[in-house]
N, C-alpha and C positions, 0 to 999 in steps of 0.2 A: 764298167771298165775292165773287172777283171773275169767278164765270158769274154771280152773282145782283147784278151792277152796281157793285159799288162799287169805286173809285178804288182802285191797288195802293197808293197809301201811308199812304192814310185808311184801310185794310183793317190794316195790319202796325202802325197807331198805335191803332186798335181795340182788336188783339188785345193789344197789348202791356200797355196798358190794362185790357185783360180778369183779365190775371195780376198784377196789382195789388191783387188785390181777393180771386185764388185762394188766398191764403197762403202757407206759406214757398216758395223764398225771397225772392220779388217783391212782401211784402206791404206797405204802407205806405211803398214808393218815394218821394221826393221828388228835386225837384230839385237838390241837395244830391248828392244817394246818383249821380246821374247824371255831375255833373261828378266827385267821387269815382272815379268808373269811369274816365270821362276821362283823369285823371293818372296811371292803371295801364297804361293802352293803349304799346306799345312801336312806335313809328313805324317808316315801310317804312326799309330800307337808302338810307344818302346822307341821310334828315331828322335833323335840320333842317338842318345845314352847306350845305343845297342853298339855304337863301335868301341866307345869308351869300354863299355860291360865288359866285351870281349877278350879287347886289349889289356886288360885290369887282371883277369881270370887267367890269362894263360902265362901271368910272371907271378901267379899263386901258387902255392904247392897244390899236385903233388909235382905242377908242371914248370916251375919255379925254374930249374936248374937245364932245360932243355933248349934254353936258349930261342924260344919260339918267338918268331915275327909273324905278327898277321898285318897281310895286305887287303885292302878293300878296293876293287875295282864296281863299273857301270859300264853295259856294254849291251845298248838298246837304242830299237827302231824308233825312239823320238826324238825329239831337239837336242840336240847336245848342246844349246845355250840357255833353252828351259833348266837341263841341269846344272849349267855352272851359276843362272841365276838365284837357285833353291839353294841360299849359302848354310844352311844348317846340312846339307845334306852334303855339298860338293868339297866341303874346308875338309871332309874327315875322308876323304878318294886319295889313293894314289895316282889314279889316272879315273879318266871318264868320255867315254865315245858315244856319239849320236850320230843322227842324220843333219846334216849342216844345207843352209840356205846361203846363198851370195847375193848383193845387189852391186850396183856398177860403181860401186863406191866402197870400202868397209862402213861406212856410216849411213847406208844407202837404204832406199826399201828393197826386200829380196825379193827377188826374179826368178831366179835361176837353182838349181839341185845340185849341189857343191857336193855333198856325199849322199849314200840310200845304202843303211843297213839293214840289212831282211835275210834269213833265216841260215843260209850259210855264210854266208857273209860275215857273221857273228865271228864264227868258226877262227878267222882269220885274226881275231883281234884275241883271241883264245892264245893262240899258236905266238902272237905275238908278245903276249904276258908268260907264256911258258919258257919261250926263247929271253928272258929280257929284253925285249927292243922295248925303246923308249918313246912314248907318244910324241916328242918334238922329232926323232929321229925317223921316223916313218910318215909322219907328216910332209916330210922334206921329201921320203924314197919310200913311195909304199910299196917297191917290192924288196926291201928288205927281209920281209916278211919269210920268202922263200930261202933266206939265207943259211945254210947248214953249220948247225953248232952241234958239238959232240952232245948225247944224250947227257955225259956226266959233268959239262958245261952249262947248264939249262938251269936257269933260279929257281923257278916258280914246276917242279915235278908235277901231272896231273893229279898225283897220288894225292898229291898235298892240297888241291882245289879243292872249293863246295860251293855250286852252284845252284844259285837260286832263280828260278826263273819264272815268271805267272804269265807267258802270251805262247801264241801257237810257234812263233819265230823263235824260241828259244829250244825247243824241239832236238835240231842238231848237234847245240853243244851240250844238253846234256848226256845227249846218248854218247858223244866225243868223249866227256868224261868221263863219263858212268863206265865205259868201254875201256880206258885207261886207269880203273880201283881211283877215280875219284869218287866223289859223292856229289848227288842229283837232287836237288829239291825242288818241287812243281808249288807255287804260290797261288791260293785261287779262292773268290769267296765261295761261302756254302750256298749259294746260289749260282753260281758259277753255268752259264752254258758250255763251259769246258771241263765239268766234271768226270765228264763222262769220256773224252781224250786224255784225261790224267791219269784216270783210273788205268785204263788200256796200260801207260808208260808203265807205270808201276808193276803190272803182271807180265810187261812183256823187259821187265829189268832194265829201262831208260832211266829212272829215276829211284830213287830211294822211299822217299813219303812224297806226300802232298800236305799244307796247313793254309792257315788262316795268315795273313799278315798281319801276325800279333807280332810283333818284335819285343815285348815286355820281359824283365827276366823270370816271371813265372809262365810264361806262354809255352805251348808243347815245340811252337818252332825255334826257339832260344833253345828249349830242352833237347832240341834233336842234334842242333848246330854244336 
């Protein structure tokens, strides 16, 4: 599908689609059956205690008195009902974006490609956590998006981001950041057939490290964060 053009994630939402319709076991899927899945999914090593960790350490000394808020966002090419189903992982989000299905019903089997985020695409929902736009608020006008706020109106400065990202679609926003004095983190096992595209990031200054998704508070990527 994708020598004959089409988009890697409008391709894997296709097919996904496509076996919806094959019969058992993916047949009459709804959105429902996905967050379902969701709640079965067992988070990497160190989630969730890593939001709690985090939150805990930055109203410790020596950072106590700086008044720091940390926000946690998800901003990926999968289900965005797989992630609100995974409730260990969605209760501790401020917001969280995916790729959405519809069927002719809300309670319906899905048909249809209601959103598809892939690799700048990203970028957008970036721009829209920087700007404060709120996910009910652009859900209603997604070209809010474009809407000009003074730089020294903006909540979320890039400076102030770290992003983390383990797939090829994440690519653009961290070079978005990494290019804005945020920080870039590339997620990937040591097997990884992307090892070798990470490494690149890194000497070509898209990213900061690469780790292991160890989330534990002795892991090197807790230690980097």
């Amino acid at each position: 599908m994708i020598e004959n053009g089409w988009d890697p994630v409008h391709a894997y939402l296709k097919l996904f689609l496509d076996l919806t319709k094959a019969g058992k076991p993916f047949d009459g899927i709804t959105n429902k059956n996905l967050r379902d899945f969701g709640s079965q999914l067992k988070p990497y090593d160190g989630l969730p205690g890593f939001f709690q960790h985090l939150r805990k350490w930055s109203k410790e000394p020596p950072f106590g008195d700086l008044d720091i808020e940390i926000s946690y966002y998800v901003v990926s090419g999968g289900f965005e009902e797989i992630i609100r189903g995974c409730d260990t992982i969605s209760k501790n989000l401020n917001e969280f974006y995916g790729c959405r299905l519809a069927g002719d019903t809300p309670t319906g089997q899905v048909k249809y490609i209601m959103r598809a985020i892939s690799f700048t695409e990203k970028t957008r929902y970036i721009f829209e956590i920087h700007k404060g736009i709120l996910k009910r608020q652009s859900d209603k006008n997604p070209m809010l998006v474009n809407k000009e706020v003074k730089k020294d109106k903006r909540p979320v400065p890039f400076k102030h981001m770290i992003y983390v990202g383990d797939g090829l679609t994440d690519i653009p926003c961290l070079s978005l950041i990494k290019h804005n004095y945020g920080y870039g983190i590339a997620i990937m096992h040591k097997d990884s057939a992307k090892r070798e595209v990470f490494e690149d990031l890194i000497k070509e200054q898209r990213a900061t490290s690469y780790h292991s998704p160890n989330y534990k508070k002795d892991s090197d990527l807790t230690g980097v964060i």
